[in-house]
C-alpha positions as CSV (number, residue, x, y, z in Angstrom):
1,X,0.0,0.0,0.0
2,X,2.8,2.4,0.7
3,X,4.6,1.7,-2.5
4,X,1.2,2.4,-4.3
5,X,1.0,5.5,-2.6
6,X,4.3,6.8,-3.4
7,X,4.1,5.5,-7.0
8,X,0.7,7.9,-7.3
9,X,2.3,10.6,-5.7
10,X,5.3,10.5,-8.0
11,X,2.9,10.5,-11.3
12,X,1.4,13.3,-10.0
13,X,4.3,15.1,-9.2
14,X,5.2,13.9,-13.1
15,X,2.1,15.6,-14.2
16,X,2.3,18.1,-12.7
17,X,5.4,19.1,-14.1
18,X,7.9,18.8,-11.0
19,X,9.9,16.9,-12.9
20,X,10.1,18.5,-16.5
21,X,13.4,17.2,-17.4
22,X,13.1,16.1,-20.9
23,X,15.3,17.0,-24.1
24,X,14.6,16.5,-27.3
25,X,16.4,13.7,-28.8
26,X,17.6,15.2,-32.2
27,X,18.6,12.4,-34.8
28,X,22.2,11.1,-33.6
29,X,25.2,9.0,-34.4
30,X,25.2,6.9,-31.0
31,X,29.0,5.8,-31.5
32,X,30.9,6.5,-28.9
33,X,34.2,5.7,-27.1
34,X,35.8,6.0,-23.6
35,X,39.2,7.8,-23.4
36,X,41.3,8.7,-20.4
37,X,43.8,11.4,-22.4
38,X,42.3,14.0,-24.8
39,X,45.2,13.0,-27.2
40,X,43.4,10.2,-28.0
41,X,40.6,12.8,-29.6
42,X,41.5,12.5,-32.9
43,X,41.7,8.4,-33.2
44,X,38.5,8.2,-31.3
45,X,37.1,10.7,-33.7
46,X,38.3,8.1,-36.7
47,X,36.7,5.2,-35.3
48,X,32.8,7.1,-34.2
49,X,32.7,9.1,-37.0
50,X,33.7,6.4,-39.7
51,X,31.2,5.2,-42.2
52,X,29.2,8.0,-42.8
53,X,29.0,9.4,-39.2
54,X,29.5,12.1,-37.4
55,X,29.2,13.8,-33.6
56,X,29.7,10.5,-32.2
57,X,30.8,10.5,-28.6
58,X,33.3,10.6,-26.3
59,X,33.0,10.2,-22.5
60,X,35.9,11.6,-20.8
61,X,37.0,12.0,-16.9
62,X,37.8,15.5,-15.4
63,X,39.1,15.6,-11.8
64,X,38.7,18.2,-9.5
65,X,42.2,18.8,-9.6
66,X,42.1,19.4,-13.3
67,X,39.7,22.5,-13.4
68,X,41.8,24.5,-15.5
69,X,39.8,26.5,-18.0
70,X,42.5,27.2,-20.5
71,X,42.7,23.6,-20.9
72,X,39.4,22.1,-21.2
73,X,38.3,24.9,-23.7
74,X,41.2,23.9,-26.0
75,X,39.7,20.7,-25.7
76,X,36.2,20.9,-26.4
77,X,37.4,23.2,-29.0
78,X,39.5,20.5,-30.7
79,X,35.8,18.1,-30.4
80,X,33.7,21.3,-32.1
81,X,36.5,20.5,-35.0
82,X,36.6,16.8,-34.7
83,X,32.5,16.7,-34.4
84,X,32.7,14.9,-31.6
85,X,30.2,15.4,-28.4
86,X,31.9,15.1,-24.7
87,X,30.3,12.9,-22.2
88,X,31.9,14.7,-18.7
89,X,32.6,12.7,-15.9
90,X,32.7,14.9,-12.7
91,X,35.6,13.5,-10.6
92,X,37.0,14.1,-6.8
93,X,40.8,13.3,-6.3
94,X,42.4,10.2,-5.5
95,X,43.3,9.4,-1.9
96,X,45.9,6.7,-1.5
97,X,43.6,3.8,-2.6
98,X,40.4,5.5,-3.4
99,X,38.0,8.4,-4.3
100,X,37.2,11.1,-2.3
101,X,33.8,11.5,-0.8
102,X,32.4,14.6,-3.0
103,X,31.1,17.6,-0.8
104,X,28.4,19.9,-1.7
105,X,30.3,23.0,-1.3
106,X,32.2,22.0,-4.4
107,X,28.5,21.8,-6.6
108,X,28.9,25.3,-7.6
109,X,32.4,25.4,-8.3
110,X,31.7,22.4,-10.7
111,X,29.0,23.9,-12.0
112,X,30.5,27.2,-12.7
113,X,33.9,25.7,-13.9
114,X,31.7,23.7,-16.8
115,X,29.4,26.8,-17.4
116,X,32.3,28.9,-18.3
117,X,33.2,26.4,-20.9
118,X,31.8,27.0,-24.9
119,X,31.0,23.4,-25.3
120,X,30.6,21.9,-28.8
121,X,27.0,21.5,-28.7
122,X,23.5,22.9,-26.8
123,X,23.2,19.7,-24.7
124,X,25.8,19.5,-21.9
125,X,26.1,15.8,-20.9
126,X,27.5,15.7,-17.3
127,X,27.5,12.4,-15.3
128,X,27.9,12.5,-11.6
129,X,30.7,10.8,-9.7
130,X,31.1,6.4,-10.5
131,X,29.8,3.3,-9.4
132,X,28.9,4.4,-6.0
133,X,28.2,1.0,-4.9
134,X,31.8,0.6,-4.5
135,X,33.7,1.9,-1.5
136,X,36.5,2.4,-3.4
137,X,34.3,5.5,-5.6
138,X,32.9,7.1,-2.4
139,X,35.6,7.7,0.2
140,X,36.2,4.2,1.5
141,X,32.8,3.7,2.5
142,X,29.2,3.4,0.8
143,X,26.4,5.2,1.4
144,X,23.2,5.3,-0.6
145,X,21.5,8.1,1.1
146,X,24.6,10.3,1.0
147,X,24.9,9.6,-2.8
148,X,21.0,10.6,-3.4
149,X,21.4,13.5,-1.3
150,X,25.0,14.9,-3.2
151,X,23.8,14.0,-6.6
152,X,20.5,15.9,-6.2
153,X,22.6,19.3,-4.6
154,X,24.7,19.1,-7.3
155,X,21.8,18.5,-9.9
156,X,20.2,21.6,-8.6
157,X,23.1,23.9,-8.7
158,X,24.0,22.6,-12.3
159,X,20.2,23.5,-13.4
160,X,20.6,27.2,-11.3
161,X,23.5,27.4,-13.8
162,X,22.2,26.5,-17.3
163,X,19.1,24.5,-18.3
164,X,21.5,23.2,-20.9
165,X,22.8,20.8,-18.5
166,X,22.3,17.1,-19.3
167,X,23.0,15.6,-15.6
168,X,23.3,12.0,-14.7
169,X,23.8,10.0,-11.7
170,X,27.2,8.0,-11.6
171,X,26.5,4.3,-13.1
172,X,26.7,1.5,-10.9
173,X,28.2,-2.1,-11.2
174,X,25.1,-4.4,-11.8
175,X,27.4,-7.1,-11.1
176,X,28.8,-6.4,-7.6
177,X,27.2,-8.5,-4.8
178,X,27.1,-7.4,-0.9
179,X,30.1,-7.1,0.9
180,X,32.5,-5.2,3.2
181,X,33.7,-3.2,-0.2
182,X,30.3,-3.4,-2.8
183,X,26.5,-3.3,-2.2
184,X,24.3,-5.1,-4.9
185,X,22.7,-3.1,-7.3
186,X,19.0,-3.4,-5.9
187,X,19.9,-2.6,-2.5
188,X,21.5,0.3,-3.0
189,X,18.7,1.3,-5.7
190,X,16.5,0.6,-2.6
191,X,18.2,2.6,0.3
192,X,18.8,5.4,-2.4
193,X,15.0,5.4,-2.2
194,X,14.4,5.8,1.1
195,X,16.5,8.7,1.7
196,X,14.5,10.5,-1.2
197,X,11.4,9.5,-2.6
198,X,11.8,11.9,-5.6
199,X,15.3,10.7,-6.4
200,X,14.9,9.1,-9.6
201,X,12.4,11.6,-11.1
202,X,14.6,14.0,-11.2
203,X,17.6,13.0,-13.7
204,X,17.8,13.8,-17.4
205,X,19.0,10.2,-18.2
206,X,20.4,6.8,-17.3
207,X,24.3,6.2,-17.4
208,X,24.4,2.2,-17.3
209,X,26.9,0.1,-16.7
210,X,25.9,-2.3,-18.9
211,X,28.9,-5.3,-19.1
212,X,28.9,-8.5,-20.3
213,X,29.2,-10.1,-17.2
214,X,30.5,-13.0,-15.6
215,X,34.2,-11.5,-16.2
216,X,33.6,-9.1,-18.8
217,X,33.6,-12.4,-20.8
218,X,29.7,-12.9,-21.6
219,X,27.5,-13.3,-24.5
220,X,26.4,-10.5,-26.9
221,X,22.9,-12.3,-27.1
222,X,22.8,-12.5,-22.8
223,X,20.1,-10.7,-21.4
224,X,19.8,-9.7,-17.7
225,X,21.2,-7.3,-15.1
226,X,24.6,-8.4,-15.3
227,X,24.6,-8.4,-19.0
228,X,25.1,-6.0,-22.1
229,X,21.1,-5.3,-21.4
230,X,21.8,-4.4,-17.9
231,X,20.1,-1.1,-18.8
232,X,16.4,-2.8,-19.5
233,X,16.9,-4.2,-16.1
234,X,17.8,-0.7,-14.1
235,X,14.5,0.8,-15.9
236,X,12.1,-1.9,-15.1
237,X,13.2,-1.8,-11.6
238,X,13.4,2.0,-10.9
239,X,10.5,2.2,-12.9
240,X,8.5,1.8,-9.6
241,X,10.6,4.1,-7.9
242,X,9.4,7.1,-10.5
243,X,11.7,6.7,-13.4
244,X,10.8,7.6,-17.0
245,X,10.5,4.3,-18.6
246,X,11.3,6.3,-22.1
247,X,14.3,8.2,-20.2
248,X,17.6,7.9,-22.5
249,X,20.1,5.9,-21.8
250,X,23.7,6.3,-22.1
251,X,25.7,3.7,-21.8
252,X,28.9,5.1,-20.8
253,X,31.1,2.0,-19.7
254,X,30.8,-1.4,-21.2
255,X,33.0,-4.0,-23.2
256,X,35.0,-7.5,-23.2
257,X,38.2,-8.1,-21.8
258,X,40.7,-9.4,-24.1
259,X,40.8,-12.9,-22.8
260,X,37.3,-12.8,-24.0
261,X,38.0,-13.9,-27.2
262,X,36.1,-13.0,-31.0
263,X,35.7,-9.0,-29.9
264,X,35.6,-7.8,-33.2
265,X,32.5,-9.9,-33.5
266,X,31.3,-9.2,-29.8
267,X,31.4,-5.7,-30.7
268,X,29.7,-5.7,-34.5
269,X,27.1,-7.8,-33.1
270,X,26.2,-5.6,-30.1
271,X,26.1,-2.4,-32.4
272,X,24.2,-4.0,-35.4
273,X,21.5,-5.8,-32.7
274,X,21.4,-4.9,-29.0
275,X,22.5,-1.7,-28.9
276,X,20.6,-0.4,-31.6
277,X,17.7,0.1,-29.5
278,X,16.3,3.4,-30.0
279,X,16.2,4.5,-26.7
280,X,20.3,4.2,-26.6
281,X,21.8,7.6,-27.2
282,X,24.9,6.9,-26.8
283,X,27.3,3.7,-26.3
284,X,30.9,4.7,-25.1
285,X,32.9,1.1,-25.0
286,X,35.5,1.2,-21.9
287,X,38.4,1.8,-23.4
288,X,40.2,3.4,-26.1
289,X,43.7,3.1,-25.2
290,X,45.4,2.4,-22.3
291,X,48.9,0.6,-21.8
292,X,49.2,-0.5,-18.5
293,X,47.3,-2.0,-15.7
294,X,44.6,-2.3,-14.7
295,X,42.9,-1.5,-17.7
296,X,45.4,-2.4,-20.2
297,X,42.9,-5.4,-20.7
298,X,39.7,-3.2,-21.5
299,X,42.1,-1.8,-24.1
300,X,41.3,-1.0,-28.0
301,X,45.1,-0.6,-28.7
302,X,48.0,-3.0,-28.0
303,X,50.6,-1.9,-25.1
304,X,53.5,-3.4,-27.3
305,X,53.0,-2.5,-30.8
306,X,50.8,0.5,-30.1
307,X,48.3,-0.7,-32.7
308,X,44.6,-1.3,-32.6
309,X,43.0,-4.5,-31.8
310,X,40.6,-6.0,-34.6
311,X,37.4,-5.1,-33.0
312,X,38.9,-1.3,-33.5
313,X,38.8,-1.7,-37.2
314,X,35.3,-3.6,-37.1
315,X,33.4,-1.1,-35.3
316,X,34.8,1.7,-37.7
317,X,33.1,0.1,-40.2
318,X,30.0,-0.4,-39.5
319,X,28.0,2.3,-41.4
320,X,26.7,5.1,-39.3
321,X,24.1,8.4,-38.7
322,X,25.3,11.7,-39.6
323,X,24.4,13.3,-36.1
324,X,22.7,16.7,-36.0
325,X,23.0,17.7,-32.5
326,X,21.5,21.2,-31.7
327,X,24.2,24.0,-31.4
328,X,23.8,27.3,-30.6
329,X,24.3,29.4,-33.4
330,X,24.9,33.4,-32.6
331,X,27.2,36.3,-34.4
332,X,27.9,39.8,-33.1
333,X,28.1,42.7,-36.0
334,X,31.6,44.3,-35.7
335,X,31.9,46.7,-38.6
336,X,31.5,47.1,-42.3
337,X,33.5,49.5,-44.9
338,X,30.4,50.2,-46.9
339,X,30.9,54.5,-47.7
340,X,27.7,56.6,-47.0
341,X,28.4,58.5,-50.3
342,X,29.1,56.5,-53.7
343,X,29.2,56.8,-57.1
344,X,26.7,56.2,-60.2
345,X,27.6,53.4,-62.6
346,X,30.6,51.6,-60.8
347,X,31.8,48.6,-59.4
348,X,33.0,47.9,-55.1
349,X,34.1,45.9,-53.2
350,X,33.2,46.3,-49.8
351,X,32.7,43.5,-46.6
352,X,31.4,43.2,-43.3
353,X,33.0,41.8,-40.1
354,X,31.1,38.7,-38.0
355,X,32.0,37.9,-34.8
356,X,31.5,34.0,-34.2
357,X,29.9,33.8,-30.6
358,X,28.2,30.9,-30.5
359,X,28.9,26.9,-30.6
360,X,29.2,26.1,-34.3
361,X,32.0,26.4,-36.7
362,X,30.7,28.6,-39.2
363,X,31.6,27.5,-43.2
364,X,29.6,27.8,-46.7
365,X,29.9,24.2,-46.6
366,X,27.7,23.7,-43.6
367,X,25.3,25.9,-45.1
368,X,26.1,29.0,-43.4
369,X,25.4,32.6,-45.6
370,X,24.2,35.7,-45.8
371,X,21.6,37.4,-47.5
372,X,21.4,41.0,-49.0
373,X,18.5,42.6,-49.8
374,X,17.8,46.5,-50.4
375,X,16.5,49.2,-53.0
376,X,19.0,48.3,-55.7
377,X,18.4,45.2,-58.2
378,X,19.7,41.9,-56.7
379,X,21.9,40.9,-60.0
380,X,23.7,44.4,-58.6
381,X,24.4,43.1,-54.9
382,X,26.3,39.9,-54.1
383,X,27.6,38.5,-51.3
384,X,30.9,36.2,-51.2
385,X,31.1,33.2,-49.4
386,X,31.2,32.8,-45.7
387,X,34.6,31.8,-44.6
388,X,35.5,28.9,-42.3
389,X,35.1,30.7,-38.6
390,X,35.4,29.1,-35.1
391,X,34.1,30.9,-32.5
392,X,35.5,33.5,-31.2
393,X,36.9,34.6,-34.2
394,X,36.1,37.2,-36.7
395,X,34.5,36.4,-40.5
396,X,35.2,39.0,-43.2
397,X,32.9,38.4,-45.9
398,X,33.3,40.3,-49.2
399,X,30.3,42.0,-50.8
400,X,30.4,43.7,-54.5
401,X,27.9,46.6,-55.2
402,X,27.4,48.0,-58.9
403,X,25.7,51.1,-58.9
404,X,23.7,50.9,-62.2
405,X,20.6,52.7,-60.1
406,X,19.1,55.8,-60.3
407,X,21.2,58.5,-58.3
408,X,19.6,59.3,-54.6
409,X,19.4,57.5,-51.4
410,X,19.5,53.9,-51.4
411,X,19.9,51.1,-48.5
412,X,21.0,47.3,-47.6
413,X,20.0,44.8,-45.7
414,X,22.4,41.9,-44.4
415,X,20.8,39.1,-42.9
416,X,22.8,35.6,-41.7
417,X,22.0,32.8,-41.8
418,X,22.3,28.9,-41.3
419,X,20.3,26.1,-43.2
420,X,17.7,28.5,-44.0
421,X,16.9,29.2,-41.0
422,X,17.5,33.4,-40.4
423,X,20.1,34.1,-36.8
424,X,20.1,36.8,-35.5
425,X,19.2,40.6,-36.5
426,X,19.4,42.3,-39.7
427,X,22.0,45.0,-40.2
428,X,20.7,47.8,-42.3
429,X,22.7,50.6,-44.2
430,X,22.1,53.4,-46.4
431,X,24.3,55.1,-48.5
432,X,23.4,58.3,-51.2
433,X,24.2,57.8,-55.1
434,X,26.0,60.9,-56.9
435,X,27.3,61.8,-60.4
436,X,31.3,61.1,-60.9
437,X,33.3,64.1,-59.3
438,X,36.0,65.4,-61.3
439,X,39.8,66.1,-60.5
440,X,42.3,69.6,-61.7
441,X,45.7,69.1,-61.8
442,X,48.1,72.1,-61.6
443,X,51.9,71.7,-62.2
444,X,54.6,72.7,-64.2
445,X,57.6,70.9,-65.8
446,X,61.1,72.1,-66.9
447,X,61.1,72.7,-70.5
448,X,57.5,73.1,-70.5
449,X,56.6,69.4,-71.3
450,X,53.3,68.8,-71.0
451,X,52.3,66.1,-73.2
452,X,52.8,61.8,-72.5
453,X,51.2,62.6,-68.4
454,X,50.1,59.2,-66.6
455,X,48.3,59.8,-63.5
456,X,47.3,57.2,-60.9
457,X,45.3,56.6,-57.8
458,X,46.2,55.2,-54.6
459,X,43.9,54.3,-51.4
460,X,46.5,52.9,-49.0
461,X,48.8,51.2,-51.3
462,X,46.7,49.8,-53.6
463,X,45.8,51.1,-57.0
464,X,42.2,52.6,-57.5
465,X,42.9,53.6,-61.3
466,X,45.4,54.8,-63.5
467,X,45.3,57.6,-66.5
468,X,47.3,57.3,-69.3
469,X,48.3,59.5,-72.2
470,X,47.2,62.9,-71.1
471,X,47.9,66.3,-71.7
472,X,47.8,69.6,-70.1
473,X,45.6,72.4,-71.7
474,X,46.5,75.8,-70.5
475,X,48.4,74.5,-67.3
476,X,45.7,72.6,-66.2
477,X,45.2,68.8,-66.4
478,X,41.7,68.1,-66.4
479,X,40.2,64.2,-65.7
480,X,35.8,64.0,-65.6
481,X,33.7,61.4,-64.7
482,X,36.0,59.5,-62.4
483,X,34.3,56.4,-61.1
484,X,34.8,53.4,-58.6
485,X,35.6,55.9,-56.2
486,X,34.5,57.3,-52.6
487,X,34.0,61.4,-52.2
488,X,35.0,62.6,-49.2
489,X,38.0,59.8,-48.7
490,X,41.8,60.9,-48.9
491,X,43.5,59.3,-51.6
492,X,47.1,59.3,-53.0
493,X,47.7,60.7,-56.5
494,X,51.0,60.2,-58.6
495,X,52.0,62.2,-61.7
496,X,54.0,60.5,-64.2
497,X,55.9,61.6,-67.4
498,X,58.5,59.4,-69.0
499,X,62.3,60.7,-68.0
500,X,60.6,63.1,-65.2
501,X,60.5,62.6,-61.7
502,X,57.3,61.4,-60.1
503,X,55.5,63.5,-57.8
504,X,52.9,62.5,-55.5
505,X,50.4,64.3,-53.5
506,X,47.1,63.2,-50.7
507,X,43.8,65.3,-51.3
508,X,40.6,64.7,-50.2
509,X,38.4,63.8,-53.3
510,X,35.4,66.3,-53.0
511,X,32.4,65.7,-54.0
512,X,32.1,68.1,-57.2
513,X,35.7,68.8,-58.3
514,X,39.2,68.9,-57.0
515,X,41.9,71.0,-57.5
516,X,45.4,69.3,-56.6
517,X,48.8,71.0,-57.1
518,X,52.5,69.6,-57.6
519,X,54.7,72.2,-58.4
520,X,57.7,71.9,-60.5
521,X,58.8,68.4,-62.3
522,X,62.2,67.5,-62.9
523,X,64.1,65.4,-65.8
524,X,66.2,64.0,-64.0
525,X,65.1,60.4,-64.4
526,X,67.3,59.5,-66.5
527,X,67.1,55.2,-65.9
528,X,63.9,55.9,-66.4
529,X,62.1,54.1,-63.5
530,X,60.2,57.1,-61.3
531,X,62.7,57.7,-59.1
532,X,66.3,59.9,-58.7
533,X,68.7,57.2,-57.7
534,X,71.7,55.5,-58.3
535,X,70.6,53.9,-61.4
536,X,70.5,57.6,-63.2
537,X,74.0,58.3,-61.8
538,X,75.1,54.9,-63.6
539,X,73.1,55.7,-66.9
540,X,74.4,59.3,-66.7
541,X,77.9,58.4,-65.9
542,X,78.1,55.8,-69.0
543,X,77.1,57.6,-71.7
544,X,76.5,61.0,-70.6
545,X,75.7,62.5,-74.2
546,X,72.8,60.5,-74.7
547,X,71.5,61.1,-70.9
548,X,71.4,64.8,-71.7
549,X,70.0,64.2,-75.2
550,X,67.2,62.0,-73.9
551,X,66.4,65.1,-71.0
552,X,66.2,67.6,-74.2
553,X,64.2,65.0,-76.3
554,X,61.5,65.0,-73.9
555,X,61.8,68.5,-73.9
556,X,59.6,71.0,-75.9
């Protein structure tokens, strides 16, 4: 009668939405592997992502004595680029021969620690602590009651943090039995239970144990608490105690021993059959690579030769999902170079900056653009390619403007987006057409030369247009309709004549016209190459008739 009445009151507390932890479960590549060193990244992300997959998993352990920032962002930001998804194992410190006994006052220095963090994807996966029913995992002692108790402080104070918490109990070894060091599964299940009635409503999902017991040496086809189905057996029996029979499961330590014999099989059939249940989200075998005891046995890769085991090269490939885990996708608008004032019937190049603030890493590839839209036509407005962009790091895409409209006030729009789907605001601009402006040049060369004139155009030190073959008419050189410039912008202008030295000068380009002035030109260029140097002394010098000829030549 007293279970009946706790079962009702847990429905109710489930309808009534006390315990609203569900995510949705976008479509995922459930591959996953167990590593102990983040070097091993980028062979786990071979074998999870093979075969057509990708964002497989990883489950890795960080101890409380590794909460260094620096170093866990370079690492999540190396699984953003691998597509892999981190399964985080919250860890105490080691204490001769076992675990500390976590403390609550550490909760929110977890929880902040992992909050700070850009993690690859929306979902934050974080299981608490590791087979409790060992003494070994909980201080040299077990306690049920004190586990419920920690694991729901700690749930709480990651959910004060950031909804986007995933959080999970510790799994527990299905096959211990009662003893001075282990408590069995159910018991501990049991006392758990009776420190907190409300316990098992509260976690996002299952982390399971699931091993092919006895000695990590069982059958692929076993079923049962002590087998690779351990996890059917933990939700039929918790179940009664309030737990989501749909909850999903993650299966975060399992595999043979080597001794086992046939694990490339073992494996490949597990995938293809048991583990293929749809309520799995993820399977992370127990262990990618590690050379000595005591796990060197759970190992994927040989101590000695330091290459893979068979069932390594079976798993990888076994065809998989493309995962499409949710990530938080966000930009801040930094600048553009886009002039308030242009000109009629020309061509620019202008771009705008992005800053990459949220989770993804933004590329054209991946379906990442943006849109431009305004009052001109939109063959006239195009937008280049978005540029591969992690976050934190600035974009510069290129746009190209040809101002073929009607003269007056016109405006953009710049929207970004990814698969479609619009992020973000919309940056408008506006910007007035005008008729070409018009430069005057004044100068005077000796000899009165005023004929074979180039003059060219700098912004910065690149070239905005060259003239060629002018002439001046009454001491003034006169150039119209110049186009596929800015007004109001300083640029650089060079005057040229063959044998002469080059003279440049800055001016603001005004809207209507321009008057610049250069004063007097030399011929004293004799090399010729624009400049007074040592090349004219060694021209001069050589054949000094001819230099002098070649001055008066390009005389009058």
């Amino acid at each position: 009668m007293v279970k009946l009445i706790i079962t009702l009151l847990v429905t109710s507390a489930l309808i009534l939405g006390v315990a609203t932890n569900t995510f949705a479960q976008e479509p995922n590549n459930k591959f996953g592997i167990h590593i102990i060193a983040e070097n091993d990244l980028p062979e786990a992300a071979a074998l999870v992502n093979s075969s057509g997959g990708q964002w497989g998993y990883v489950t890795l352990v960080i101890r409380e004595d590794e909460r260094d920032a620096v170093r866990w962002q370079r690492v999540f930001d190396q699984m953003r680029r691998l597509k892999l998804i981190p399964i985080v194992r919250v860890a105490t410190r080691m204490n001769n021969s076992h675990w500390e006994k976590p403390v609550a006052e550490e909760a929110v220095n977890w929880a902040g620690f992992l909050n700070s963090l850009n993690w690859p994807v929306k979902t934050r996966y974080v299981v608490l602590f590791n087979e409790p029913n060992h003494a070994k995992e909980w201080g040299g002692s077990i306690d049920p009651a004190a586990f419920a108790e920690i694991t729901k402080t700690y749930y709480d104070t990651f959910k004060n943090f950031s909804k986007d918490f995933f959080i999970m109990p510790g799994g527990l070894d299905l096959a211990a039995t009662n003893s001075e060091s282990t408590m069995e599964a159910s018991r501990f299940f049991d006392a758990m239970h009776t420190a907190d009635n409300f316990i098992f409503t509260l976690f996002d999902g299952l982390a399971s144990h699931s091993y092919p017991n006895p000695g990590f040496s069982g059958s692929p086809t076993d079923s049962g608490k002590t087998s690779i189905k351990g996890y059917k057996w933990e939700i039929n029996y918790l179940k009664d105690f309030g737990m989501r029979e749909d909850i999903p499961v993650f299966i975060t330590e399992t595999g043979w021993v080597k001794s086992a014999g046939n694990l490339e099989e073992n494996y490949e059939r597990a995938f293809k059959e048991t583990w293929s249940d749809p309520q799995i989200v993820a399977v992370t075998p127990f262990l990618l690579s590690y050379l000595a005891t005591p796990f060197d046995t759970f190992s994927w890769k040989n101590p000695e030769t330091r290459e893979f085991y068979p069932q390594y090269y079976s798993v990888q490939s076994i065809t998989k999902e493309k995962g499409a885990p949710v990530q938080t996708h966000s930009f801040e608008f930094q600048s553009h170079n886009i002039a308030d004032t242009l000109i009629s019937d020309s061509e620019y190049s202008f771009s705008i900056n992005l800053k990459n603030t949220g989770q993804s890493i933004w590329s054209a590839e991946d379906d990442f653009f943006v849109h431009i839209e305004g009052t001109m036509d939109n063959k006239n407005m195009v937008v280049g390619k978005v540029p591969t962009t992690e976050p934190g790091a600035l974009a510069e895409i290129p746009i190209r403007l040809v101002t073929s409209e009607p003269r007056g006030i016109h405006s953009i729009s710049l929207s970004f987006f990814k698969d479609g789907n619009k992020i973000g605001d919309t940056t408008t601009t506006k910007f007035t057409l005008i008729s070409p402006p018009s430069i005057n040049i004044f100068a005077r060369f000796l000899f009165d030369d005023t004929h074979d004139i180039s003059v060219e155009m700098y912004d910065g030190m690149t070239r905005v247009t060259k003239f060629q073959n002018l002439s001046f008419i009454d001491g003034v050189l006169s150039i119209e309709q110049i186009k596929g410039v800015i007004p109001n912008r300083d640029y650089r202008f060079v005057l040229t004549k063959p044998f002469y030295l080059s003279k440049s000068r800055e001016a603001k380009l005004l809207v209507g016209t321009t008057n610049i002035h250069f004063g007097i030109l030399l011929p004293l260029d004799v090399s010729p190459d624009g400049e007074l140097n040592l090349k004219d002394l060694a021209a001069f010098s050589v054949n000094p008739f001819n230099a002098i000829m070649n001055i008066i030549a390009h005389g009058p």
